[in-house]
Every structure is written in C-alpha cells, then in structure tokens.
C-alpha positions in Angstrom: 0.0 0.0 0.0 1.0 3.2 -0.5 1.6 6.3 1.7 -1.0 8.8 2.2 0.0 12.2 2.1 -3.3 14.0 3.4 -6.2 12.2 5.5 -9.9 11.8 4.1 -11.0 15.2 5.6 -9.0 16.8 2.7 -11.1 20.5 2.4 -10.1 22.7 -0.4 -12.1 26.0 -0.6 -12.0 28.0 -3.8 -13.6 31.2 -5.3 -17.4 28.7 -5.4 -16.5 25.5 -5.0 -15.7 23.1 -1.6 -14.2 20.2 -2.5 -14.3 17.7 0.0 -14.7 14.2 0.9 -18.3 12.6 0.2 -19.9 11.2 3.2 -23.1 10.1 4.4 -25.2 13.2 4.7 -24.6 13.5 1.3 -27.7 10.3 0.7 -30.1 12.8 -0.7 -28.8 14.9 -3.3 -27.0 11.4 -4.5 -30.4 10.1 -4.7 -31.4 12.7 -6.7 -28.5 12.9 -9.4 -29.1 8.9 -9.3 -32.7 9.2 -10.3 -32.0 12.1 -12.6 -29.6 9.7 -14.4 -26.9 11.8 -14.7 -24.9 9.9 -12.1 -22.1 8.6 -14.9 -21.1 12.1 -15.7 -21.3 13.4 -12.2 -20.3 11.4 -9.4 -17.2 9.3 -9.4 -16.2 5.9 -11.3 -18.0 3.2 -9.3 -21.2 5.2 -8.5 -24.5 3.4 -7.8 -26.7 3.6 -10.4 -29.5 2.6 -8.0 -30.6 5.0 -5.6 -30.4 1.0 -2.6 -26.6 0.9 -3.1 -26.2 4.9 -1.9 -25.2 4.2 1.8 -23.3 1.2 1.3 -21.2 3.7 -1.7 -21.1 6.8 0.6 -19.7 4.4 3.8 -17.4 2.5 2.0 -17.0 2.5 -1.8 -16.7 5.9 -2.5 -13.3 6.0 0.4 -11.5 2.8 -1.4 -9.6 5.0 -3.5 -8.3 7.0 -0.6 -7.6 3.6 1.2 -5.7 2.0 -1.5 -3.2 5.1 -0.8 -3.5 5.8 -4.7 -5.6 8.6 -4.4 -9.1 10.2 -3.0 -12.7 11.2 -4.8 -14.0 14.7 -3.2 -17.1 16.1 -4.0 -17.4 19.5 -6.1 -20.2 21.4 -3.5 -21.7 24.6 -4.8 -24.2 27.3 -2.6 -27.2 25.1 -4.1 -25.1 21.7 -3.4 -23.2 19.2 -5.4 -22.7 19.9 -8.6 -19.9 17.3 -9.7 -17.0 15.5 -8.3 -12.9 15.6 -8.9 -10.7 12.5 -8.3 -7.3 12.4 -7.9 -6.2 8.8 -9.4 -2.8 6.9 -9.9 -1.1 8.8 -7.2 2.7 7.5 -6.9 3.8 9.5 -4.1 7.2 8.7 -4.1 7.9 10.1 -7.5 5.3 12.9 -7.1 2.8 12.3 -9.9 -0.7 11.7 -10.5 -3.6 12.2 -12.8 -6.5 14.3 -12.1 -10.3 13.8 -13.1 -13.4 15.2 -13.1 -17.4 15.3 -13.7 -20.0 18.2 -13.6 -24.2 17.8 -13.4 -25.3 18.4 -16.9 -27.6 21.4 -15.5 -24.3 22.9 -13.9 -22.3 23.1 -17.1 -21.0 26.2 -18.9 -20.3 28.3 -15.8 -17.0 27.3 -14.9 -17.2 24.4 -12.2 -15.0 22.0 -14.1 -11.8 24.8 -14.4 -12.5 26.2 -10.6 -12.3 22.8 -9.5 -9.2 21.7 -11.4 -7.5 24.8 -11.0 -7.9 24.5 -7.1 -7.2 21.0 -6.6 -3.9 21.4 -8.1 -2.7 24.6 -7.2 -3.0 23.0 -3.6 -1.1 19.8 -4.1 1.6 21.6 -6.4 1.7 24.3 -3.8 1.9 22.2 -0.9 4.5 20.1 -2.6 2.8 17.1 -2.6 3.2 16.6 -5.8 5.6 18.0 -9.1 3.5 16.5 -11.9 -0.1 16.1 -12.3 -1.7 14.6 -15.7 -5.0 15.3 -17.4 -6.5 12.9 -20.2 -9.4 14.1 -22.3 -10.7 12.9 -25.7 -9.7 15.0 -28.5 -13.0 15.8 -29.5 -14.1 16.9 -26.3 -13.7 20.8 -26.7 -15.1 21.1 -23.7 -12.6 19.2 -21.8 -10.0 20.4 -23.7 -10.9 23.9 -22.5 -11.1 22.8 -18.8 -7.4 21.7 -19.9 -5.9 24.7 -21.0 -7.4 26.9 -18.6 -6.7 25.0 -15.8 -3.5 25.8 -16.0 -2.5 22.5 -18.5 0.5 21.8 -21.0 -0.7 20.0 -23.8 1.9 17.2 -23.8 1.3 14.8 -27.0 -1.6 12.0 -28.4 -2.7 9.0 -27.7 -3.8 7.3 -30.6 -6.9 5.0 -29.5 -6.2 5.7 -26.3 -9.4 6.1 -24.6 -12.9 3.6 -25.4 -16.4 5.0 -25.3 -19.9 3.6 -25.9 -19.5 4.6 -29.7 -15.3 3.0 -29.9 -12.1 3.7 -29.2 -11.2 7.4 -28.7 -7.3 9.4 -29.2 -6.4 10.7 -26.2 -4.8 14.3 -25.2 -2.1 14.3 -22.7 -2.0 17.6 -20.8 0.9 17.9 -17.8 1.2 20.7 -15.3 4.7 20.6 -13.1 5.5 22.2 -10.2 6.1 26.4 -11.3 4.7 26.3 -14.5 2.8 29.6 -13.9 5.6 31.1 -13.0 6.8 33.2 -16.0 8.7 36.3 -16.7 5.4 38.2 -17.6 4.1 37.5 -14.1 5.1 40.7 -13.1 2.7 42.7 -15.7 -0.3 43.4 -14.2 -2.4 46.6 -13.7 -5.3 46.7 -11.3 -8.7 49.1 -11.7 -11.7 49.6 -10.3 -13.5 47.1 -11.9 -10.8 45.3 -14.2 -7.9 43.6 -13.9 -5.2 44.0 -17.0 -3.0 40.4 -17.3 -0.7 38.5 -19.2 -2.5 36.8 -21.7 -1.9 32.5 -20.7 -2.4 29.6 -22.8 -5.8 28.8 -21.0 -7.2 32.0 -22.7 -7.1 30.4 -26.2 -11.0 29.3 -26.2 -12.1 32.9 -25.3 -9.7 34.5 -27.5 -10.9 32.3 -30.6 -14.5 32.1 -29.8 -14.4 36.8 -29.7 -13.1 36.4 -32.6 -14.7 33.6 -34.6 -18.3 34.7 -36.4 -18.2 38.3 -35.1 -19.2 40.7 -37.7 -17.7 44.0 -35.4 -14.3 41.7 -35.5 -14.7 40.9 -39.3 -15.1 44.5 -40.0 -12.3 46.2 -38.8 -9.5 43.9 -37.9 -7.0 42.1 -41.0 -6.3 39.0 -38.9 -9.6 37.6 -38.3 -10.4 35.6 -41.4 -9.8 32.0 -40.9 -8.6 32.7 -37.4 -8.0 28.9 -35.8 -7.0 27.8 -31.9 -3.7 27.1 -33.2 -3.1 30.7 -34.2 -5.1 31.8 -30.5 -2.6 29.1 -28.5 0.1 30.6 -30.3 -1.3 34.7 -29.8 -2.0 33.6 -26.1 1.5 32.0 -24.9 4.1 33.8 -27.2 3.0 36.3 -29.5 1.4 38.7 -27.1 4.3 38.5 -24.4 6.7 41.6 -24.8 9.2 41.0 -27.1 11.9 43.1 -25.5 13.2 46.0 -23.2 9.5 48.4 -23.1 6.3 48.7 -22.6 5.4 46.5 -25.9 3.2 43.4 -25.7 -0.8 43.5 -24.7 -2.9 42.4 -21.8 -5.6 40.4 -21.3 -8.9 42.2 -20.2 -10.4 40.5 -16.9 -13.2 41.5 -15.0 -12.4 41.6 -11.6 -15.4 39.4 -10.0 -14.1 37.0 -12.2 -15.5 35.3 -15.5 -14.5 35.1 -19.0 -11.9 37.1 -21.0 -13.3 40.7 -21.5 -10.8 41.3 -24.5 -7.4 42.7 -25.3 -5.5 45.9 -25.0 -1.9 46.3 -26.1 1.2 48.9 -27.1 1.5 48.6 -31.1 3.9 50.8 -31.6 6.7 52.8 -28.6 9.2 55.2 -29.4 11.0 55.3 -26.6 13.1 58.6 -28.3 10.5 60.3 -29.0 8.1 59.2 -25.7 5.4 58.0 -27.6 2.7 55.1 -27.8 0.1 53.9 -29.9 -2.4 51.6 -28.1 -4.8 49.5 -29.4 -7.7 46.5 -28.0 -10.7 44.7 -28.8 -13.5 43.5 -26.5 -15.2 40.6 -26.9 -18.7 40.2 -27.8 -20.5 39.3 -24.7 -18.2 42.4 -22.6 -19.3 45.0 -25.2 -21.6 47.8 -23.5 -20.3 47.7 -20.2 -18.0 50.7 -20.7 -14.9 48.1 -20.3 -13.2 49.3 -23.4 -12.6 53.1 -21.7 -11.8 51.6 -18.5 -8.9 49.3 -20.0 -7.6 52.0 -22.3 -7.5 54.9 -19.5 -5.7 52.2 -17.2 -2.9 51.4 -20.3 -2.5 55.0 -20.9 -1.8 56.3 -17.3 0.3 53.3 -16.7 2.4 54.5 -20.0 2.6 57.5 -19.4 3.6 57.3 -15.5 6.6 55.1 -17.1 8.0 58.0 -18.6 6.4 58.2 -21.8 5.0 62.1 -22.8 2.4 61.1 -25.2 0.0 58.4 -26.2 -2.3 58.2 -29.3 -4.7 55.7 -30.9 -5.9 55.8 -34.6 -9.5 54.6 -35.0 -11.0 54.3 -38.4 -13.3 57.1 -39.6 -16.6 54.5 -39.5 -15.6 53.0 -36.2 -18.0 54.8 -34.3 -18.0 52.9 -31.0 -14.0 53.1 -30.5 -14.2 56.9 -31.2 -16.3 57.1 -28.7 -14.5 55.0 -26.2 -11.5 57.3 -27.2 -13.6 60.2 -25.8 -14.5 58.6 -22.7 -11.0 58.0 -21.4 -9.7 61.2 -22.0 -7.8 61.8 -25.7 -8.5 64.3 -27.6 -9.4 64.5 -31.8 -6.3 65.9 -33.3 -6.8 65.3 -36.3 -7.3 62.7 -39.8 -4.7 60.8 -41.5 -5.9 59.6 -44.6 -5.7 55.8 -45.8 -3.8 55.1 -42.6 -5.4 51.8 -41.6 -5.8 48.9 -43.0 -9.2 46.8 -43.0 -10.3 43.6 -44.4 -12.0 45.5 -47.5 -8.7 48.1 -47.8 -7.6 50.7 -46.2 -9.6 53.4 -44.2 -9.1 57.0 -43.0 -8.1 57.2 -39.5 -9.1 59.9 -36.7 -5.6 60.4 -34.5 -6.5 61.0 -30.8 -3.8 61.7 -28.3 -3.5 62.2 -24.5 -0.3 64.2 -23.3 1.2 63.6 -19.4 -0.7 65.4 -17.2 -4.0 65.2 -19.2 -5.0 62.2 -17.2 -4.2 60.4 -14.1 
C-alpha cells in the first residue's frame, strides 16, 4: 500500500466551490442525481446507479480509492449543493505524480465548475509540494474538456492514438501535464489593477475565449486584417508567445479581466513605442459578450496612465473614420481628436481614413 500524504477530511475551498470528501449526509442529493440519471457524468467511477446501493457507496465505496493510498474522490459542492465531483487517481507519491479527473451535473455546465475545481485542486497539491506533476487525459474531441485543460492551468503534452474507449469505440487521447512552477513566467510581473478590471498576461488557457471573440463576429470581421480564418492554433500561439513583450519596453498587450471574475473581456496592447521620442500607440478589442459595459474606456484609460507614468510624454490611438464605437470610447477615457490621417489603416476590404487621438502627461491620471 501506498503512503498517504493528506487524510480523508481533505477540504479545499475555492472562489465557489468546496471540494471535500463525500460522506453520508450526502444520501439525498445522490439520490437525486441517481434518479436524474446523470450519475455517470457526475459522481465518481463506481457510482451506484440505484438509488439502494447509496449508503453502502457513501460508507465505504466511494473511500477505497483514498484507502488503497492511490488517491481520493472529493465532492465538487456549490451554494445550491453538489454539482460534480474531482478525483485524484494513480497517485505514486514517491515520484510525485498523479492524474486528475473530473465530472460536472449536466444542469451545472458552462459556468466554470469543471476549471475552478481543477485549478484549485492542483494549485493545492503543487503548492503544498505534494506533488511536481499532475496529468490530465481528455478525448480529442471533447472541446469542452479540452478547455477545462488549458485553462486549468495544462500543457498539452502529446496524443494517444486510441487511447481512450467510449460507448460509440475507441477514442485518441490528449495528454495535458502541469509541473510544479509552470505559472511562473517572466510576464508575471505585468499586471495593472482598476476599479473594476484587472489588466493580465494573456496564458495559454485564454485560447478558447480569444478564438470564440473572434470567430463569427461581424464587429471583428469588419475592422481587424487577422480575423479571417482565425484557428485555436493561431489563438494558443497569440495567447503564450506572441502577445508577451518581445523586449526592453512597454510593448506586448494584456488580457482584459473583469475583476469578479469570468471570462476574458478582450485585449488591449502597445503597437507601436518610441521610446526617443516618448510616444505610444495603443490599441484593444472586446469581446462580444463584454461589449456595453464601458470596459473598453476603462482598460484603455488604465494602459494610458500606466504609460505614461513610465516616462512616456504622449499616447495616441488611430481609429478608423466608421468605427464609431471606439471613437467614442477614445472620448470617454480622456484623448483628444487631433486630427485625420488619410488611408492610414488597413481593414479587411482596404484601407480606411483614420481619426488620431492623443493624450499628453498630465492630461490624465
């Protein structure tokens, strides 16, 4: 037998979620998921599917895992009760690794469960040195899971051709590994905090948000070049390299973040910096469901005075002469119309007059 490194009251709180150990006074919202036959999907591997074999499962079955020393099933509690369960599976103590698992209620989906309870679960045991690997497995045409993945805090690792069998055959498999300090990266440092937003590094587990802004949105389609055929390859690659600083500066962009939490608001970067001539052009996007919220002004006031408290004199923005909405956001946070320059931005169907707005230091705060 193994050794266990935590007992069976193992609590870990997060943001929503308790995960802890199931136990008996559990029996009637098991029953319930049981009758509502969504018991494969939300409690653990070895589940009842018949509401007479819940006592016997929550007194002893549902522990074995713990008590084999290979790893423990906790239940993923919300304010209105269970909504899922997490294992962690294939522990090996002495060389620090095991793989994590999970399962949300079909009526709890979509808001986050699955990535809260992932993300807490192993943040505690990598940060409590437990362990220095954990492994995720999920079908490769499981967006879904493949989402929880990446924003969990996962490195996808490689395939595993056929690795996985379902009802309907044998599935490939995606590895995902997270070690010990993987989050902690250069760009960690590079973060600005508002009243209601919180301006970030963009990280690999922002890929789905990025892509889905993008995808199918005619504002997108209308004014920005890159859109067209955007795939997840080219938002992994956006999210973990290309918006990163590449040098000395204030270059690179942030991810926009609300700060109760949620999905990815959108983007704001420095395109251009002349660090001669103390000058930057700033640019963003905000994604469909963040529009009309005023978080566009917000995030571009917050860049500018940032900038310009790092030395810089000046900062502009060219917004095309149509673009109506990001004139007016250019209002709101404080620059000034200065001007047109003519044929100065390029657009999907050309190239389009551009208003120049600028903010001097001292003009805002």
């Amino acid at each position: 037998m193994e050794l266990r490194v935590f007992d069976e009251r193992l609590t870990i709180i997060t943001e929503r979620l308790v995960l802890r150990p199931f136990h008996l006074d559990d029996t009637a919202q098991v029953k319930v998921v049981i009758k509502a036959g969504a018991h494969p999907t939300t409690l653990p591997p070895g589940a009842p599917g018949h509401p007479s074999g819940i006592g016997r499962w929550l007194a002893h079955g549902v522990h074995e895992l713990w008590r084999s020393g290979q790893g423990i099933h906790l239940a993923m509690r919300a304010h209105d009760g269970i909504v899922g369960s997490i294992s962690l599976f294939r522990a090996q103590w002495a060389a620090g690794i095991a793989e994590v698992g999970y399962g949300v209620h079909p009526a709890h989906r979509r808001r986050g469960y699955a990535t809260e309870a992932v993300r807490g679960l192993t943040d505690w045991l990598l940060g409590e040195d437990v362990l220095r690997r954990i492994e995720l497995r999920a079908n490769s045409d499981n967006i879904a899971s493949l989402r929880v993945a990446e924003k969990g805090g996962f490195v996808r690792e490689g395939l595993l051709r056929g690795g996985g069998f379902e009802d309907d055959g044998p599935h490939d498999l995606v590895v995902f590994g997270r070690l010990r300090g993987d989050d902690r990266t250069a760009a960690e440092g590079r973060r600005l905090e508002g009243e209601r937003l919180v301006l970030r590094p963009f990280a690999r587990g922002d890929a789905f948000d990025v892509l889905e802004a993008v995808r199918d949105d005619p504002e997108m389609r209308r004014w920005l070049t890159w859109t067209a055929g955007y795939t997840l390859e080219q938002a992994i690659e956006w999210c973990t390299r290309l918006s990163h600083p590449a040098g000395p500066g204030n270059g690179g962009s942030f991810a926009i973040e609300p700060r109760e939490g949620g999905r990815l608001a959108g983007a704001i970067g420095v395109q251009r910096e002349d660090q001669e001539r103390g000058d930057a052009e700033v640019g963003y996007w905000i994604a469909p469901w963040a529009r009309r919220r005023g978080y566009a002004a917000e995030a571009v006031r917050m860049l500018t005075a940032h900038l310009l408290r790092s030395g810089l004199q000046r900062v502009h923005m060219l917004v095309a002469t149509g673009n109506h909405a990001s004139r007016a956001v250019a209002r709101r946070a404080g620059f000034v119309e200065e001007g047109i320059l003519r044929q100065a931005l390029p657009v999907p169907d050309g190239r389009a007059d551009a208003v120049l707005f600028g903010v001097l230091k001292g003009e805002i705060s």
